[in-house]
N, C-alpha and C positions, 0 to 999 in steps of 0.2 A: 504494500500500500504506500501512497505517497500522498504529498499536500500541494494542492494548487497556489495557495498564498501561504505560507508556512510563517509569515510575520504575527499573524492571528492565533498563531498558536500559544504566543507571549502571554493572551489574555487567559486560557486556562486557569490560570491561577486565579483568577474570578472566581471559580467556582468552592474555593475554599471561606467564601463569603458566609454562606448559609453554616458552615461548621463553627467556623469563628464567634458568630452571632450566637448561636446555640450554645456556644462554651459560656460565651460572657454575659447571657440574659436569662441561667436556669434560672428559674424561679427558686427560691430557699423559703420551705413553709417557716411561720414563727413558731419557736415554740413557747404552748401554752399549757400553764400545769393545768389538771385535772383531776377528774377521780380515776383513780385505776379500773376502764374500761377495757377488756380484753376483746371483744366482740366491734368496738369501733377504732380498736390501733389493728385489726386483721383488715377493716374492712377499709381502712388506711392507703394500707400496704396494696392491697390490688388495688385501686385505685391508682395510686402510683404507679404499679408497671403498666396497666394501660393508658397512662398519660406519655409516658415514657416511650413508651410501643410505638404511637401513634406523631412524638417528636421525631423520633430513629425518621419514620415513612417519611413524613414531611422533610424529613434532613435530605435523604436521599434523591427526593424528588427534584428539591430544588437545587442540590447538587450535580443532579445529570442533566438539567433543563439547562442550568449555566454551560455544562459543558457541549451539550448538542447544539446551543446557539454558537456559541467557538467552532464548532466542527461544521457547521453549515457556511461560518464567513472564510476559513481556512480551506475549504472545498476539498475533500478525502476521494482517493483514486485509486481503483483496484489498476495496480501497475502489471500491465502486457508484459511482452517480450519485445516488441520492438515500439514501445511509448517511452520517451525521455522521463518524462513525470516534471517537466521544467516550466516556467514559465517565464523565462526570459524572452529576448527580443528574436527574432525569428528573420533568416535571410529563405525567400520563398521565391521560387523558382517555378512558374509553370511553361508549360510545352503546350502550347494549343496545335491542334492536328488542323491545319489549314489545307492541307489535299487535296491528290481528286476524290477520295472517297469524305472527305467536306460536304461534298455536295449534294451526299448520297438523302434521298427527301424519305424519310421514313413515317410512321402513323402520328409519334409526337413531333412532329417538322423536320426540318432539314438541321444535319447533324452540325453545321458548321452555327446554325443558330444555337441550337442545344447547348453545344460547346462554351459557345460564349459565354450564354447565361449560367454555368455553372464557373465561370471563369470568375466571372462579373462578383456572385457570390462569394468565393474564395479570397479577392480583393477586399470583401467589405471586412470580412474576419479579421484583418490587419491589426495589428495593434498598433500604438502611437508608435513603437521605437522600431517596428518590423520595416522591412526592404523588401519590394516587390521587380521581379525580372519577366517580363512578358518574350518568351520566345515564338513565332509563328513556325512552322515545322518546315512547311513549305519555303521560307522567305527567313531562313536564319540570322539572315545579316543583319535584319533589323529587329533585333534583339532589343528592348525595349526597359531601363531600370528606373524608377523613382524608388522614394523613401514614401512609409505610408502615409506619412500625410498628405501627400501631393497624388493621393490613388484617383483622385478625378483624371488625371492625363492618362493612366491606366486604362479606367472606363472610357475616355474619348477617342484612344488608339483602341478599345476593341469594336467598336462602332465602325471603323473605315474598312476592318477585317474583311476581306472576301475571299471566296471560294477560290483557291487557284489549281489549274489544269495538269500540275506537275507532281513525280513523288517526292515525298516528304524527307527532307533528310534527315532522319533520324538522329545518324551516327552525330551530323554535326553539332544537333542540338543539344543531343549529350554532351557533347565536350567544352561547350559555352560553359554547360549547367555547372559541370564537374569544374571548369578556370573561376566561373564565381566564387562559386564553395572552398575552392583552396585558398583564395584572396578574400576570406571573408571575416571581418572581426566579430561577427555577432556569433553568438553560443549556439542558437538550436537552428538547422539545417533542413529543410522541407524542399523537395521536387516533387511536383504535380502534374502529371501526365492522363492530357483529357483527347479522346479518342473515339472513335466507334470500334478501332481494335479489330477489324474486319481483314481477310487474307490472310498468307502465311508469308507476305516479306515480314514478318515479324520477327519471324524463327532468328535470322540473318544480324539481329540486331544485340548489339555488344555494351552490356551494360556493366559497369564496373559493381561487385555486389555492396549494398550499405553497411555502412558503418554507423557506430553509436552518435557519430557526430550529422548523419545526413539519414533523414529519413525520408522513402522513398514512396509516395502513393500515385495509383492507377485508378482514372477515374472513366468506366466506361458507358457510353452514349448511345442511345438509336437499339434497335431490336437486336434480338439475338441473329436475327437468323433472316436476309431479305431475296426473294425470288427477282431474279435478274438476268434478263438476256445483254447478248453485246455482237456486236461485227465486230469480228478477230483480225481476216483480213481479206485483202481484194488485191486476187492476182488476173494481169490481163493476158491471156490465153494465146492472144493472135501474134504470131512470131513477126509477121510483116504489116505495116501501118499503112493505107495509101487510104487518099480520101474516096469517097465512095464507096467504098469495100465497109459490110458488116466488122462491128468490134465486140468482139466476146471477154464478159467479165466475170470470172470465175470468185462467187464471196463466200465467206465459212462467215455462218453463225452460231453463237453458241448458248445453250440454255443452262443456265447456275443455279439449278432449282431440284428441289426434292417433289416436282412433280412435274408431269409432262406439258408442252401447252401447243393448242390446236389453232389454227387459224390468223396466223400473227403473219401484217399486213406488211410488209419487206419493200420499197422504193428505190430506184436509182434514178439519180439527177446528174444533167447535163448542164451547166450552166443556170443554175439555179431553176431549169424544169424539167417536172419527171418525165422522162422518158420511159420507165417500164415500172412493171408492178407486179406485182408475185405475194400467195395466200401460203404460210410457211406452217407442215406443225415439227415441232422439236422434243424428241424424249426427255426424259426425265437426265439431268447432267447431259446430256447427248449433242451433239453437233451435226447441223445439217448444210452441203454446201448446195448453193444454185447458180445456173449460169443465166446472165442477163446476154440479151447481142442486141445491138441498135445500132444504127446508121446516123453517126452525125451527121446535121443538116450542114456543117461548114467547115475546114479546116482551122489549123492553127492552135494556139493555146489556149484547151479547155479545161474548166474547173468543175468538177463530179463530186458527189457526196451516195454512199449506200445507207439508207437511213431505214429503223425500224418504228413503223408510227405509232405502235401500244404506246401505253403511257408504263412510264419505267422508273425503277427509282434510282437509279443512275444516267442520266440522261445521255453524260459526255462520250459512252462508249456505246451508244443507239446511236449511233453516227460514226461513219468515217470515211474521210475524203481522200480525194485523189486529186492527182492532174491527169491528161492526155495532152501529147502534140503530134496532132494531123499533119504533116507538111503537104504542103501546095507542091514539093518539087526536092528530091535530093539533090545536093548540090557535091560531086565529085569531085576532088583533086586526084588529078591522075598521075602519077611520078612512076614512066618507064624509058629509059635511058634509048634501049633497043629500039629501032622503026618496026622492026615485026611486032614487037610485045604494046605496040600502040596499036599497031591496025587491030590485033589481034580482039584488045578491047575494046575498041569503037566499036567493031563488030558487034561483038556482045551484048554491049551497053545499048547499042541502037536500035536492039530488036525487039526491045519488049515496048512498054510505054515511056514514048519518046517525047513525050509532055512532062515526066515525070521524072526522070533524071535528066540531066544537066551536065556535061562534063566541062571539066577545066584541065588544063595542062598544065606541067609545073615545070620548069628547067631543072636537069640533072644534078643540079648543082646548086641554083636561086631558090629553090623550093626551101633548103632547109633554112635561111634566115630568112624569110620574107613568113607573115602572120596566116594562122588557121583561121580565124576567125571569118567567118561568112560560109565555112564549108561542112559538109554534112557526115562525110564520108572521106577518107584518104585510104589511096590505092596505089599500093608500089609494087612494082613489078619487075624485079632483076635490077634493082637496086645494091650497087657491092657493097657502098659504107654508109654509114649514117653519123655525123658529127654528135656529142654528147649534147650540144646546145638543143642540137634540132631532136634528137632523143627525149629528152626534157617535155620540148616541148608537144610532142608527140603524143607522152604517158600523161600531162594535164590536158590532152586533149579529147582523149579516150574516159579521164577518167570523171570528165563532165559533162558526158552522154553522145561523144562524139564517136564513130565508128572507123577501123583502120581494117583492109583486107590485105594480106601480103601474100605475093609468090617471089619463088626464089629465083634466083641467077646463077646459073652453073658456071660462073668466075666469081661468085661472091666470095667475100672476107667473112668466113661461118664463125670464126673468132671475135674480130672485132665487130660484128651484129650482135653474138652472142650479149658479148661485157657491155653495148652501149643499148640499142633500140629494143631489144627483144629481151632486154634485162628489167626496163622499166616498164615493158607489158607484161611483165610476171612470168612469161615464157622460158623454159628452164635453157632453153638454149639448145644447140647440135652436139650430134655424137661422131657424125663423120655426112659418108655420101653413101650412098647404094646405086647401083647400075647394075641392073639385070632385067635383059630384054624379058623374061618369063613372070615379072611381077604386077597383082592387076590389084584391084579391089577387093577387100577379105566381105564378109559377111558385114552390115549395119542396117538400124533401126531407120525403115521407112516413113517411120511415126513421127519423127522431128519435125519440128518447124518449118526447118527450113527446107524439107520438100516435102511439103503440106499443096499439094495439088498440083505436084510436077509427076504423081502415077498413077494410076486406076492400082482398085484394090486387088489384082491379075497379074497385073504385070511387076514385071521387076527390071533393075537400069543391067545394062551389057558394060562389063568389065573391059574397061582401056587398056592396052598395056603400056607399062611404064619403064622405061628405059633407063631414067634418071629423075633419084629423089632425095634431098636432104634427107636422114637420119635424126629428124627432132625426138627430144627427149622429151617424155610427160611430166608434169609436174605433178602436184596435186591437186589442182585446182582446175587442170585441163581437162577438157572434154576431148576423144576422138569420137566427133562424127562420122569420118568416115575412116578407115582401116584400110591397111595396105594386105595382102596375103599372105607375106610374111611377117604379121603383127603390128609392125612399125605403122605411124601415122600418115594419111596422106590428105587427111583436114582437121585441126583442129580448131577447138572454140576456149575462149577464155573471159570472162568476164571481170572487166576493170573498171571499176567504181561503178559510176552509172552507165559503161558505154560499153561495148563488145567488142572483143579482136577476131579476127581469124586468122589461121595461118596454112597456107597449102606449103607440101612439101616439095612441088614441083616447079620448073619452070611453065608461064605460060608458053611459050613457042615448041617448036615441035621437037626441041632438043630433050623434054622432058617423057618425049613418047604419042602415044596419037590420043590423049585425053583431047586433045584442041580440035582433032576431028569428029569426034564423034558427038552425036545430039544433044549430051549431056551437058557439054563444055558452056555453051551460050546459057541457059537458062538457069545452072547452076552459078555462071559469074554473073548476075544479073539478081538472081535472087540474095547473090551471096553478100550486094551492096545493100539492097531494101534488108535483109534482117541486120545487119549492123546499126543501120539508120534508124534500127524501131527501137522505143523503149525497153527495156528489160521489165522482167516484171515485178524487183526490185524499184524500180526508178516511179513507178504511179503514186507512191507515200514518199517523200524523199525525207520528212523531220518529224523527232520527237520530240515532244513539249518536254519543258525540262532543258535541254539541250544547245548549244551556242553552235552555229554553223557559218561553214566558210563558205564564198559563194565565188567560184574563180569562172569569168566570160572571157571569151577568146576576143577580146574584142581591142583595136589600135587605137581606141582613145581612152585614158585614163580620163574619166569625168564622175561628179558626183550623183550617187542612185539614190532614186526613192523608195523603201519599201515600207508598202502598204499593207498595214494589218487587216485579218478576221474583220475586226470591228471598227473599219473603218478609220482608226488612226493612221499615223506615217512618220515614218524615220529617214532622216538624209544619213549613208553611208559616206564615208570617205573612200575613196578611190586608192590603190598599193599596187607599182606600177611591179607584178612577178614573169618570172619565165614562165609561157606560155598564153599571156593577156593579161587580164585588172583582177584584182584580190576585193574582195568585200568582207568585212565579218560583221556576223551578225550576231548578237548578244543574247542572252537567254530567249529562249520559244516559251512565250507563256500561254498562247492561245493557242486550240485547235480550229482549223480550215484552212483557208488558201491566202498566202501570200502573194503577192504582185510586185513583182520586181521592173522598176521603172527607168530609164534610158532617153532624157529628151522629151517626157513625158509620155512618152510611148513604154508600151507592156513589153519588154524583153524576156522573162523567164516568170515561171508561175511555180510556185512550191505547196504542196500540201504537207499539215501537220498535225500528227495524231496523237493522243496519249499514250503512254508506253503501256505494252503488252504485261498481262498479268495483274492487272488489277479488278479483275471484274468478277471475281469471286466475296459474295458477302456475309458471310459466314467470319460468327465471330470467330478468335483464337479460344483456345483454353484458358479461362483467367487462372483459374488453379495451379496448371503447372507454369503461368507465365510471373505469378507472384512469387512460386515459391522458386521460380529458378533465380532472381535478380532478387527476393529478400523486400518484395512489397508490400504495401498495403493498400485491397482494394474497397475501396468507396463506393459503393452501388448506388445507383440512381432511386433505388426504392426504399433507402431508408429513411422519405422524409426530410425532416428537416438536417440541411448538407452543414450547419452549423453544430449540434448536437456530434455526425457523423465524424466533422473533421476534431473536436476535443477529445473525441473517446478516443477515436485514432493517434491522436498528439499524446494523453495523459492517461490513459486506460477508461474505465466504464466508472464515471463520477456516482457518490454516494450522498451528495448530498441533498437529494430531494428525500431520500426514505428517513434521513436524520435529522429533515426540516418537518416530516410530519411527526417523529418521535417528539420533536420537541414539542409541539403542539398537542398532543396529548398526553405529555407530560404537567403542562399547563392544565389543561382541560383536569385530570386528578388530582391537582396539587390546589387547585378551584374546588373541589368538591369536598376533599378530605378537611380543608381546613374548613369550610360553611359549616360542614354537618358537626365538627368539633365546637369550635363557636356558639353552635344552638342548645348541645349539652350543654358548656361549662353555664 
């Protein structure tokens, strides 16, 4: 047991009042001679012990009544295990969860309101000398500390509070908590962590365990347990982009629920109008994927959204956005040293749709210092060396959604290719040559993209033979599309940031065999620029909130960008003049939708931003074992009044109300015994 005011104990000795009085006010009878009555000196004598009897009771009485009044101002504490039993001044440290799961809208409101108002009350608890530190979870930097007396800027900073689209950083807010606490002169040490406590990034989270000088409570928010769909993700299917042409968009939904749900009403949007619509049902925990295809009405860059229209109580992840860019036209750099290995591809190139690619020629040599920027696609062909500068710029060229298709040259430097151009597309490099008139095509998957309607499902393509072929090595990350017979590569694929490489291992001309005569050679080099040129299916989401991004355009003016937020606001970028074009960075992603990146006032690049994955489970943790693993104490929403909640927790389970009505019926008997004495004597 302990004392809340222990000053009040002083008075105790108060209660020797009623003894004292009683020593010094017996009454002493006179004595008075008589006759020798034996019958009234018996009857004396009892008399006396029950006056005597009946002082004792009243002594008593008002001996415990003084000291139950002492015990009620000193305030008596059944002492816990983790209650100080103190009542000095108090450095108080709360964590409000400012989230995406803030925003989570449960039966009693929305969690990030919840939150506060239990914030708001733990402020008011302050004593004169306590210190209040308001940490936001989301938004640690603005860590927030007055002294109690000044808790109104407390409660005015928890007012501007909003919901933010990001996760919470935990770790960091711990470590603020814990720099307070070690710089802190005050005696008793409180952290307060208020949450809905939903998901398992919790698991992940590293808390140093309490000690007698810091005590640690969890205060959790919103239901236990909330039914909640979400869009995971949206991949887009079509290997090649051309306007006109249907675009298919493959979404996973998912259901977070302990029960199934039928008929949930699924949209996809083009520019802020739906284009398609679809009735979904989803198992119980289960995931269902659907494909949308629609024909945009326009080229160029568009902004998409898959939205699910139930009413949900996480709203942010019932959405999620995209971009598309349709081009009106690939724009080719063509870099082939040889006159055959140019006719070869004009051929190629001119045979499919000749509205739709575009070539350009590059000088053997002017190519690698003169800028990428304007072009869609580079195409080298029997290329021997590649300068490191124009390497460089090559790998930022690819790796911000630009496409590069390469064939070899049977005088190339497979060395100095290796160390410079083919090092920074991630390509593991050469192992030697092969030449052998007997080698053709081994078996591959007709299923690829990229001959997605160059066969009927009958046929199958006639093996080349190959005379002469680089020896490329696979990485890990490479794909052989197509296979040579003796295992070796004779196409690969490699994907570098947003953009795609290919690499044939042959030359184009006929030194590498008769691939360039037969049917295959045109429509396979023509296709092989349209898939480069399309999106990945990476590149349709390209940011996560939370997150600071770098934004590099291949572009020969360094001038200032504006980008435009979700919501309508805008930020002017600074301009960073790097190898390969202009540099932008952009600072924390606090909103999800589409960004607009601007140029002159004109729209240059469109970015879509989503909330990161893994949040959309609502389902609380285990408070039990999460208290008992970090040494907390948790504070339940249903105990009523959160003031009573936080002293029991501070000082253990107070006794002085059952010792404030002892006293009061101490009084009540010590009123009655003496009345009914009184009316005898």
């Amino acid at each position: 047991m302990t004392f809340l005011h222990t000053i009040f104990l002083a008075v105790l000795i108060a209660s020797a009042i009623p003894i004292l009085l009683h020593i010094f006010s017996r009454q002493r009878l006179p004595l008075i001679k008589f006759s020798s009555l034996e019958f009234l000196k018996k009857l004396q004598k009892r008399k006396t012990r029950r006056v005597k009897l009946r002082q004792l009771i009243l002594l008593a009485i008002r001996t415990l009544a003084i000291a139950a009044l002492v015990m009620v101002f000193a305030r008596p504490a059944l002492h816990s295990g983790e209650a100080s039993g103190s009542a000095a001044s108090v450095e108080m440290v709360i964590i409000l969860d400012n989230g995406i799961h803030s925003s989570t809208e449960s039966r009693d409101g929305q969690l990030l309101k919840l939150s506060v108002e239990v914030c708001r009350q733990l402020v008011e608890l302050a004593g004169r000398g306590d210190r209040i530190t308001l940490i936001p979870s989301a938004l640690p930097r603005r860590t927030f500390t007055v002294p109690a007396g000044q808790r109104e800027l407390i409660v005015d900073r928890l007012a501007g509070i909003e919901p933010q689209f990001t996760a919470p950083d935990y770790d960091r807010s711990i470590a603020i908590a814990d720099s307070i606490f070690s710089t802190s002169d005050l005696f008793n040490r409180e952290l307060y962590l208020i949450s809905g406590f939903y998901g398992s990034n919790w698991d992940s989270l590293d808390i140093n365990p309490s000690t007698d000088k810091v005590r640690r409570f969890i205060f959790p928010v919103g239901q236990k347990v909330l039914d909640n769909l979400s869009v995971s993700q949206i991949r887009l299917k079509n290997s090649i982009i051309q306007r006109g042409d249907p675009v298919e968009f493959e979404v996973v939904f998912n259901n977070y629920s302990k029960r199934s749900v039928d008929d949930v009403l699924v949209s996809l949007y083009l520019d802020d109008e739906r284009v398609a619509q679809a009735s979904l049902s989803i198992p119980t925990d289960g995931v269902v994927t659907k494909i949308f295809s629609v024909v945009p009405e326009h080229s160029g860059l568009i902004a998409g959204k898959v939205k699910i229209e139930d009413i949900d109580p996480l709203p942010v992840d019932s959405r999620r956005f995209f971009t598309l860019n349709i081009p009106d036209s690939s724009r080719v750099l063509c870099v082939a040293p040889a006159t055959v290995d140019s006719i070869v591809l004009s051929a190629a190139l001119s045979g499919g749709n000749t509205d739709f690619i575009r070539l350009y020629w590059g000088d053997r040599t002017g190519w690698e210092t003169g800028s990428l920027a304007g072009y869609d696609v580079l195409l080298l062909a029997g290329v021997n060396s590649v300068s490191a500068g124009a390497a460089e710029r090559v790998g930022e060229f690819v790796k911000q959604g630009g496409g590069v298709v390469i064939f070899q040259g049977k005088d190339s430097d497979l060395a100095e290719l290796s160390r410079s151009l083919w090092q920074r597309l991630g390509f593991a490099g050469a192992r030697g040559t092969i030449q052998d008139g007997s080698i053709g095509w081994g078996k591959f998957d007709l299923q690829h993209p990229l001959f997605r309607g160059m066969f009927d499902k009958t046929g199958s393509p006639r093996s080349p033979s190959i005379t002469f072929a680089v020896d490329l090595a696979i990485g890990k990350n490479d794909q052989v599309i197509i296979p040579l017979s003796n295992g070796r590569p004779f196409l690969l694929e490699r994907q570098v940031g947003r953009g795609r490489a290919l690499m044939f291992s042959i030359p184009i001309s006929a030194e590498g065999g008769s691939f360039i005569y037969s049917g295959m050679a045109a429509p396979l080099i023509f296709r092989a620029v349209g898939y480069v040129n399309s999106v990945s299916e990476e590149g349709i989401s390209d940011w996560t909130t939370g997150s600071n991004e770098r934004i590099l355009l291949s572009s020969p003016q360094a001038v200032t960008a504006r980008l435009e937020f979700p919501d309508g606001d805008f930020t002017d970028l600074p301009p960073r003049s790097v190898v390969g074009g202009v540099e932008y960075q952009v600072s924390r992603i606090n909103l999800p939708g589409v960004y607009n990146l601007k140029l002159n006032k004109q729209i240059t690049a469109r970015y879509a931003a989503n909330i990161p994955l893994g949040w959309s489970d609502l389902q609380k943790i285990d408070l039990d074992k999460f208290s008992k693993r970090f040494n907390c104490i948790i504070l339940k929403s249903d105990t009523g009044d959160l003031n009573e909640a936080v002293y029991t927790a501070r000082f253990g389970r107070e006794l002085w109300h059952p010792i404030a009505v002892i006293f009061l019926l101490l009084l009540v008997a010590e009123s009655l015994i003496g009345r009914a004495w009184r009316k005898k004597r």
